[in-house]
C-alpha positions in Angstrom: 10.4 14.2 -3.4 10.2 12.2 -6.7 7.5 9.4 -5.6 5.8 6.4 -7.8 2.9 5.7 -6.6 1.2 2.4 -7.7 -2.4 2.0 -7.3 -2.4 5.8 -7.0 -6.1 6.1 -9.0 -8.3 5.5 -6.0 -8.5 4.8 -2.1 -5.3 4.4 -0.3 -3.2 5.3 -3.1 -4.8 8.2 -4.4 -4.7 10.0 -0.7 -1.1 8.6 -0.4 -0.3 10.3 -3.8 -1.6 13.3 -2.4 -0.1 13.4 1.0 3.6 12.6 -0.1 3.1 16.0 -2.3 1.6 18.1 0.6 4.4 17.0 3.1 7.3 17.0 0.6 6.1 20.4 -0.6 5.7 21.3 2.8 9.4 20.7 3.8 10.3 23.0 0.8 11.0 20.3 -1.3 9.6 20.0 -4.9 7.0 17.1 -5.1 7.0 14.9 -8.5 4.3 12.2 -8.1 3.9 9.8 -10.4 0.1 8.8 -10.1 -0.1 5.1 -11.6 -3.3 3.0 -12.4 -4.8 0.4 -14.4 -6.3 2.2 -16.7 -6.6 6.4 -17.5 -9.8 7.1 -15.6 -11.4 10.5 -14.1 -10.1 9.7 -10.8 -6.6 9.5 -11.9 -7.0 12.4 -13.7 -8.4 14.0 -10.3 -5.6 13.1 -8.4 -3.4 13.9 -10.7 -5.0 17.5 -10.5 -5.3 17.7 -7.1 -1.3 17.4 -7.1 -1.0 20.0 -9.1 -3.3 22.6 -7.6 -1.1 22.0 -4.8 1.8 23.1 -6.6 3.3 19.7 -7.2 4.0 18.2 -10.6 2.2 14.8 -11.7 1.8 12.3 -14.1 -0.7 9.7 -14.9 0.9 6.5 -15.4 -0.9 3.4 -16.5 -0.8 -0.5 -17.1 -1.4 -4.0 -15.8 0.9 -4.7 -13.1 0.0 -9.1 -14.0 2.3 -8.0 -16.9 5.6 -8.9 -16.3 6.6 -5.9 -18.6 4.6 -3.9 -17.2 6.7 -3.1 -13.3 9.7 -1.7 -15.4 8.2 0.1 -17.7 6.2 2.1 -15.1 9.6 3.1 -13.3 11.4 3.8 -16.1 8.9 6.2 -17.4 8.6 7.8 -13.7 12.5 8.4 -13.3 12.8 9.5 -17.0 10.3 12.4 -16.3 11.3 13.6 -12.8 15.6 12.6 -13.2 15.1 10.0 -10.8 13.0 8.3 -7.7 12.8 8.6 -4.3 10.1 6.9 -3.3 8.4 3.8 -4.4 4.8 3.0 -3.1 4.0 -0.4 -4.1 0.2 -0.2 -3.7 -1.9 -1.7 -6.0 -3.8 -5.0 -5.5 -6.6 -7.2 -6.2 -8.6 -9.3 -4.1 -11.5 -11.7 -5.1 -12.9 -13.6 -1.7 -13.6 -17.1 -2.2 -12.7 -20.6 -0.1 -9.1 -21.7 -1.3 -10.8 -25.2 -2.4 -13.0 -23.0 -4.5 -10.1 -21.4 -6.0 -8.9 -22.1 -10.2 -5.1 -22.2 -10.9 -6.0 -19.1 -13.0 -7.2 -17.0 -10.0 -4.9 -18.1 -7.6 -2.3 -16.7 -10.4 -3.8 -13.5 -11.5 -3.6 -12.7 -7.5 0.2 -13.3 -7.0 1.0 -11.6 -10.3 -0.3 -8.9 -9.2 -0.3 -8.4 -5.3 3.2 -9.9 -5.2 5.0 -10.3 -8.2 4.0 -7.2 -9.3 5.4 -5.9 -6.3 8.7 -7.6 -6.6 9.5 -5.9 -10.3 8.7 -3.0 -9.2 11.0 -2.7 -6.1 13.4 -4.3 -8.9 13.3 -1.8 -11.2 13.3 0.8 -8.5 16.1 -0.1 -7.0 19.1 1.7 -8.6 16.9 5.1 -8.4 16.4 4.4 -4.7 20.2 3.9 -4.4 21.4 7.1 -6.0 19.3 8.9 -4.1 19.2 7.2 -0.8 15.9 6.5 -0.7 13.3 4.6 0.6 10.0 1.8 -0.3 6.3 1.6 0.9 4.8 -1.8 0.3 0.8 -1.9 1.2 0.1 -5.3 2.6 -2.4 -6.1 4.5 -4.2 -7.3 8.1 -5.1 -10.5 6.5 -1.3 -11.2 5.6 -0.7 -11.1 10.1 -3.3 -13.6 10.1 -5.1 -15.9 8.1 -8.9 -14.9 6.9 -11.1 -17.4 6.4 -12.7 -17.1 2.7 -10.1 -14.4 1.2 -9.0 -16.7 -1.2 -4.9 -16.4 -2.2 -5.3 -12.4 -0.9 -4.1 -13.3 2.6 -0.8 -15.6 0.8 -0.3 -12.8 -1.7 0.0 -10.4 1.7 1.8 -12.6 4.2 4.2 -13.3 1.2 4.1 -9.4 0.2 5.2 -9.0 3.8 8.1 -11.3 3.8 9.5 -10.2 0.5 9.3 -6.5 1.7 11.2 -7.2 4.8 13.8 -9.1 2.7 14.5 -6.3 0.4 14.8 -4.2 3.7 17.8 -6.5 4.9 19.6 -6.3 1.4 19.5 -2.9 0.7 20.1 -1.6 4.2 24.0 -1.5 3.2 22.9 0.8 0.5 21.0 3.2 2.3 17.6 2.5 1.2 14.9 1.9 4.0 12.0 -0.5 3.6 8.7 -0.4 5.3 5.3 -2.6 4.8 1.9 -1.0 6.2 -0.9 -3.0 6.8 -4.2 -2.0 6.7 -6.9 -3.5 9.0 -10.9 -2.2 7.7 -10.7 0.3 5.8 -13.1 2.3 3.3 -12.1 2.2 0.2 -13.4 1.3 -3.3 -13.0 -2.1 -3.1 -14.8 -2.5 0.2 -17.4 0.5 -0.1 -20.4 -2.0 -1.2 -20.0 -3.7 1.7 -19.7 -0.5 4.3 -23.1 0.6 2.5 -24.8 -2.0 4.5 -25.4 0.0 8.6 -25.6 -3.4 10.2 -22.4 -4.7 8.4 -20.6 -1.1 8.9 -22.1 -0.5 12.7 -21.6 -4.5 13.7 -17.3 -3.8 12.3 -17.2 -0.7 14.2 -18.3 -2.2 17.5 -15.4 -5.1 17.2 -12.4 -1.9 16.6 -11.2 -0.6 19.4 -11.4 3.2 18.2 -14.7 1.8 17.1 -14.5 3.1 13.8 -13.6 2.4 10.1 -10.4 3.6 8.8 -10.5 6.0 6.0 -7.9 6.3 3.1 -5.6 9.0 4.7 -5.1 7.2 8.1 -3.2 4.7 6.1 -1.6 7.5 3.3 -0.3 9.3 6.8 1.5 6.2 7.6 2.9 5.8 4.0 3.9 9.2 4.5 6.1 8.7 7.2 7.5 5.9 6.2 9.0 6.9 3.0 9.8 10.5 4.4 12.9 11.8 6.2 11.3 11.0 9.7 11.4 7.2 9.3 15.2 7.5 8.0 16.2 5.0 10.7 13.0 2.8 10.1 13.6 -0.3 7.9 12.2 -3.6 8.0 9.0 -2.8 10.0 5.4 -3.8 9.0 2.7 -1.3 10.6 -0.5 -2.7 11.1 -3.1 0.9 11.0 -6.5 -0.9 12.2 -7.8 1.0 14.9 -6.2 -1.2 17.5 -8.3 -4.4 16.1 -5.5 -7.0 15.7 -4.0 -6.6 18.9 -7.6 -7.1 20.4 -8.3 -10.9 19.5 -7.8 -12.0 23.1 -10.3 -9.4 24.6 -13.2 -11.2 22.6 -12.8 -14.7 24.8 -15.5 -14.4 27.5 -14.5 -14.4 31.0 -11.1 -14.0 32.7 -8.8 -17.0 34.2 -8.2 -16.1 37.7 -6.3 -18.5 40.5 -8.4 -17.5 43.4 
């Protein structure tokens, strides 16, 4: 399993990075994971040594994915090193909550550079590995691209779009073999949301409102990933997985009272 993992540094895409290795090496396969961030950071290099301990191989990859060179190079250095992809998680993302009237041009661009442009040039340049080896692409959306959140800013856009664009690339390269898959997170602890799950009334008030009346955690999302670019999902394409504890499918049970014709 020859995997690029973007936004592999921290939170969902570090325990994704991990879990592809474990499973792949697990099947008997060899696992080459390439671990790609921002910026070289300690918890890259953890991951990337966590991989490793494991008997994997990994490299730290690193750059802004709101530079348009930046997608390409990224793959190119990943199939250079392992002969090749099989996997591409696109990952990485950026939110910064804020009413859309509130919003500058400038922010609402940054977002879609990253979130979903970045996305795009990656599964662009990844395409002819994924081809040659029949492979298959992991694109993280999100919850708040099923339904609109009030105060996210572009983020829910960037998503819903994220989602769409996924699913398209699902229909085009279905003649070619390669399978396409979106997971959405609902609430999740992570880096990005940890100052906010720090607060017991915010965490314990979020809980009560999930159906499994907890907050997901990093792997529940990386086991989804998982799947969905391993061997087990090899007649899975198109699909977008929401992993939130049962919330989204819950909206209705929150109106009080029940219609009744007696």
């Amino acid at each position: 399993m020859r995997a690029l993992v973007s936004g592999g540094s921290s939170g969902i895409g570090a325990a994704a990075s991990v879990r592809i290795a474990e499973a792949a090496l697990a099947r008997g396969e060899r696992a080459m994971i390439a671990v790609c961030g921002y910026e070289a950071n300690d918890r890259q290099r953890d991951v990337v040594e966590q991989i490793q301990s494991l008997g994997g191989t990994a490299i730290a990859l690193t750059g802004d994915l709101g530079d348009p060179t930046v997608p390409g190079r990224l793959v190119a250095e990943a199939a250079d090193s392992f002969g090749g992809l099989d996997a591409l998680v696109a990952n990485a993302g950026v939110a910064s909550p804020a009413p859309l009237k509130d919003v500058t041009l400038d922010e609402w661009d940054e977002m879609f550079a990253v979130n979903l442009r970045g996305a795009w040039l990656l599964g662009k340049a990844s395409y002819d590995h994924l081809k040659a080896s029949g492979g298959a692409a992991c694109f993280t959306s999100s919850m708040s691209g099923q339904l609109p959140h009030a105060g996210s800013g572009p983020y829910s856009p960037t998503k819903a779009a994220l989602t769409i664009m996924a699913q398209t690339f699902a229909l085009e390269w279905a003649p070619d073999g390669i399978n396409v898959n979106v997971v959405s997170p609902g609430m999740t602890r992570t880096a990005m949301t940890e100052k906010m799950y720090l607060d017991p009334e915010v965490k314990a008030a979020r809980e009560e409102i999930i159906p499994l009346h907890r907050i997901g955690e990093p792997i529940d999302i990386a086991n989804v990933i998982e799947f969905l670019v391993s061997p087990l999902a090899g007649y899975v394409t198109g699909q977008d997985i929401c992993v939130d504890g049962g919330f989204s499918k819950s909206i209705l049970s929150h109106i009080p009272g029940r219609p009744s014709s007696k």
